[in-house]
C-alpha positions in Angstrom: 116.0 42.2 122.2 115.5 45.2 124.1 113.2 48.8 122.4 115.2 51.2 121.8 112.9 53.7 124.1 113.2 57.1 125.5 110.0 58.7 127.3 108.1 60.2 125.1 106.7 63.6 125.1 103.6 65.9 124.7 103.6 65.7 120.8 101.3 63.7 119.2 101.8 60.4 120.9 101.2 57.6 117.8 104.0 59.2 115.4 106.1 59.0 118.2 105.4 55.6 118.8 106.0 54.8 115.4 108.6 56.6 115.2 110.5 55.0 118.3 109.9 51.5 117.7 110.7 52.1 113.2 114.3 53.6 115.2 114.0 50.3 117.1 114.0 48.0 114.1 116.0 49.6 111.9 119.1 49.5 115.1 118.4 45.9 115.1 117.3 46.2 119.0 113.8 44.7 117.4 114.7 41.7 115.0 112.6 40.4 112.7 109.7 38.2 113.6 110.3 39.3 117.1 106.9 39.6 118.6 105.2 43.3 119.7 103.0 43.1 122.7 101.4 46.4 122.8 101.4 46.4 127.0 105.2 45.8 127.1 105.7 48.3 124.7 103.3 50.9 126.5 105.6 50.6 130.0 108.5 51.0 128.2 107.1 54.0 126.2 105.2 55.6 129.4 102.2 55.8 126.6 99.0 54.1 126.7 98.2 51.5 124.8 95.7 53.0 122.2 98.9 55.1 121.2 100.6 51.7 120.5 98.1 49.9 118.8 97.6 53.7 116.2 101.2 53.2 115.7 101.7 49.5 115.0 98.8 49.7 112.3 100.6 52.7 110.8 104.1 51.0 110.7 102.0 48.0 109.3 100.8 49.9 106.7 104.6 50.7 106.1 105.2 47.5 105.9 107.3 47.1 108.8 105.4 45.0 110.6 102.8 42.3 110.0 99.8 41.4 111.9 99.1 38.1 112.2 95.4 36.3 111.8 95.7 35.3 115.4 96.1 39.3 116.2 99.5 39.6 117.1 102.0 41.9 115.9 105.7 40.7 114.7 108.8 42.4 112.9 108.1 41.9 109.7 110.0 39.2 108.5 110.7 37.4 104.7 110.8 34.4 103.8 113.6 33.6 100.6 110.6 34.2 98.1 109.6 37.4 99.5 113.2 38.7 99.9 114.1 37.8 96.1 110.7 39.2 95.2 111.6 42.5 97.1 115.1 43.0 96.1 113.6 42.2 92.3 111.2 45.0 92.4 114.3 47.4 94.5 116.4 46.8 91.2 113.8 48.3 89.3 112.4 51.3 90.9 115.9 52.6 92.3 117.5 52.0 89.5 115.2 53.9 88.0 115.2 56.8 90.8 118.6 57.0 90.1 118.6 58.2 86.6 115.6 60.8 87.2 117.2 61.9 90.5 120.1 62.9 87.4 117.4 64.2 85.6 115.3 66.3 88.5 117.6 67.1 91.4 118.4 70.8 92.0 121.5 72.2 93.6 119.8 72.0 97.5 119.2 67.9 96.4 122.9 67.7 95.5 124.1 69.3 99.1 122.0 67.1 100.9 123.3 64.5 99.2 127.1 65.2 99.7 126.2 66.1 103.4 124.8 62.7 104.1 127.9 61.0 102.0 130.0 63.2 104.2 128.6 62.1 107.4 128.6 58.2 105.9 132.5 58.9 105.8 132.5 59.7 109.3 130.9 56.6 110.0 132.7 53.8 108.0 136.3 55.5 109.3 135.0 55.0 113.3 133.5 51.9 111.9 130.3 52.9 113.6 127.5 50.8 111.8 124.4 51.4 113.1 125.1 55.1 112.4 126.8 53.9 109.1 123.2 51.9 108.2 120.9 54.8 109.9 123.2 57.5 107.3 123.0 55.0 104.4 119.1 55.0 104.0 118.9 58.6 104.5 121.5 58.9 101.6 118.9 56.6 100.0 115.5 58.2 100.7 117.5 61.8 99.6 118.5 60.3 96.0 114.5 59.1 95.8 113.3 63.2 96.8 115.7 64.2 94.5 113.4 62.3 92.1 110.5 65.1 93.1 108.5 61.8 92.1 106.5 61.4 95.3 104.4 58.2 93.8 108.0 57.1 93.2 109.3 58.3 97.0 106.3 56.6 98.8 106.8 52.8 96.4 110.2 53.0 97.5 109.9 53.9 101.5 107.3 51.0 101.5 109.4 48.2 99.7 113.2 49.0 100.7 113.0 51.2 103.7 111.7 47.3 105.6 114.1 45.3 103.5 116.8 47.9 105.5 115.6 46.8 108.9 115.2 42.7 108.1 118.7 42.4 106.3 121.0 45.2 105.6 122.0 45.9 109.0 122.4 42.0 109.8 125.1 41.9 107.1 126.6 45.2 107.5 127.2 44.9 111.0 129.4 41.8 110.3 132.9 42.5 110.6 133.9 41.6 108.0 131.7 44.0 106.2 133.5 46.3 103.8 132.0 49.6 104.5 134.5 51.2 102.2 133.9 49.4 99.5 130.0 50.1 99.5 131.0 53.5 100.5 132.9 54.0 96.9 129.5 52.4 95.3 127.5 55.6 96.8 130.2 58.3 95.3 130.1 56.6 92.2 126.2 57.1 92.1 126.4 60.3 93.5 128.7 61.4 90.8 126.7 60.6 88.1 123.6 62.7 89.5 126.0 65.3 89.6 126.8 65.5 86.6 123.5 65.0 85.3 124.3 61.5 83.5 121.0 59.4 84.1 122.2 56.4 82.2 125.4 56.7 83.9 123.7 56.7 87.4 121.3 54.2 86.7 124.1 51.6 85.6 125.7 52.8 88.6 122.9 51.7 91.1 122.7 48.3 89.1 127.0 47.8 89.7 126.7 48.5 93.5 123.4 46.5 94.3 125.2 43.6 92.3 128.4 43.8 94.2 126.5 44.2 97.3 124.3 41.4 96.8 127.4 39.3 96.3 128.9 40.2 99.8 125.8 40.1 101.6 124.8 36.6 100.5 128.4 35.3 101.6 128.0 36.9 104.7 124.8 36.2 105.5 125.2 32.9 104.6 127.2 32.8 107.8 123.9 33.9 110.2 121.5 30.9 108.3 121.4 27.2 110.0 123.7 25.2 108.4 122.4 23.1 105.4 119.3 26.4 104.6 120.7 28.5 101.5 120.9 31.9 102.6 119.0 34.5 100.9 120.3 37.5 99.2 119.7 40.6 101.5 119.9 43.5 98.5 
């Protein structure tokens, strides 16, 4: 599928790389295990190729992609194992950034986070998913800050953040997605950390990643070859 790409700029050329093609795979225009060939990537960038090479070893180390042993660069992609491994280790560090984001977050925490559920809002009601799935991990990586963890920010950006860009979009951009349903899950959350509830909020997080789980993997079911069991995206 096709970068999402723009020309870049005069600022520093690799985090705009990064940036661009992390945009790229999180809009689904760059699937996973798609392969990266750093001179296709350069034309369509108007960057050199030592720009895209820094950038695909930083997004590496972000874990979203992999380099293989014969040097080329894929979308990171996961197999069943690594998925329930992933979503396994999610459950326990969100759930956990839920209750101390009750615990820690301060009054500019709680506005960011009822501006980005606002603008989620916008999104499920024009039933504009990429922008519903960009909105949804920011709500996410604002209720991890609100942790004021960073050890805690950083775990999380590295194991969910890629788990966003291999499955969650693929199931939420099915029609059949209901958008307002995990919509309610996030004001249920929110509404906890707001009222500074940590037990509340962390049961809250384990509800809507069970009832999401459940959707996803009857969806997704529907995007696996038939006779594979589809994984559960998380």
């Amino acid at each position: 599928m096709p970068l999402v790409a723009t020309k870049l700029n005069n600022q520093p050329a690799r985090h705009q790389v990064a940036e661009k093609i992390r945009e790229s795979i999180l809009a689904g225009s760059l699937v996973p295990g798609e392969r990266l060939v750093e001179r296709k990537l350069a034309e369509a960038l108007g960057t050199s190729q030592s720009a895209i090479r820094e950038a695909l070893i930083q997004l590496e180390l972000e874990g979203h992609v992999t380099k293989k042993p014969n040097s080329a660069t894929f979308v990171t992609d996961f197999s069943q194992r690594d998925l329930e491994n992933t979503i396994a280790v999610r459950r326990a560090l969100e759930g956990f950034a839920a209750e101390e984001a009750a615990r820690q977050s301060t009054r500019a925490d709680i506005e960011r986070l009822e501006q980005l559920f606002k603008q989620s809002q916008a999104a499920a009601r024009s039933r504009d998913f990429q922008k519903y799935i960009r909105g949804d991990l920011s709500w996410h990586i604002a209720m991890w800050e609100a942790t004021h963890n960073d050890c805690l920010v950083e775990s999380l950006k590295r194991i969910v953040v890629p788990l966003f860009g291999f499955s969650a979009i693929r199931v939420a951009m099915q029609a059949r997605f209901d958008l307002a349903a995990d919509l309610r899950s996030h004001r249920t959350i929110l509404d906890a950390i707001v009222a500074g509830e940590p037990e509340k909020a962390k049961r809250a997080f384990h509800a809507a990643v069970k009832d999401w789980e459940e959707q996803a993997a009857h969806l997704y079911a529907a995007d696996t070859d038939e006779g594979e069991s589809a994984p559960h995206p998380g």
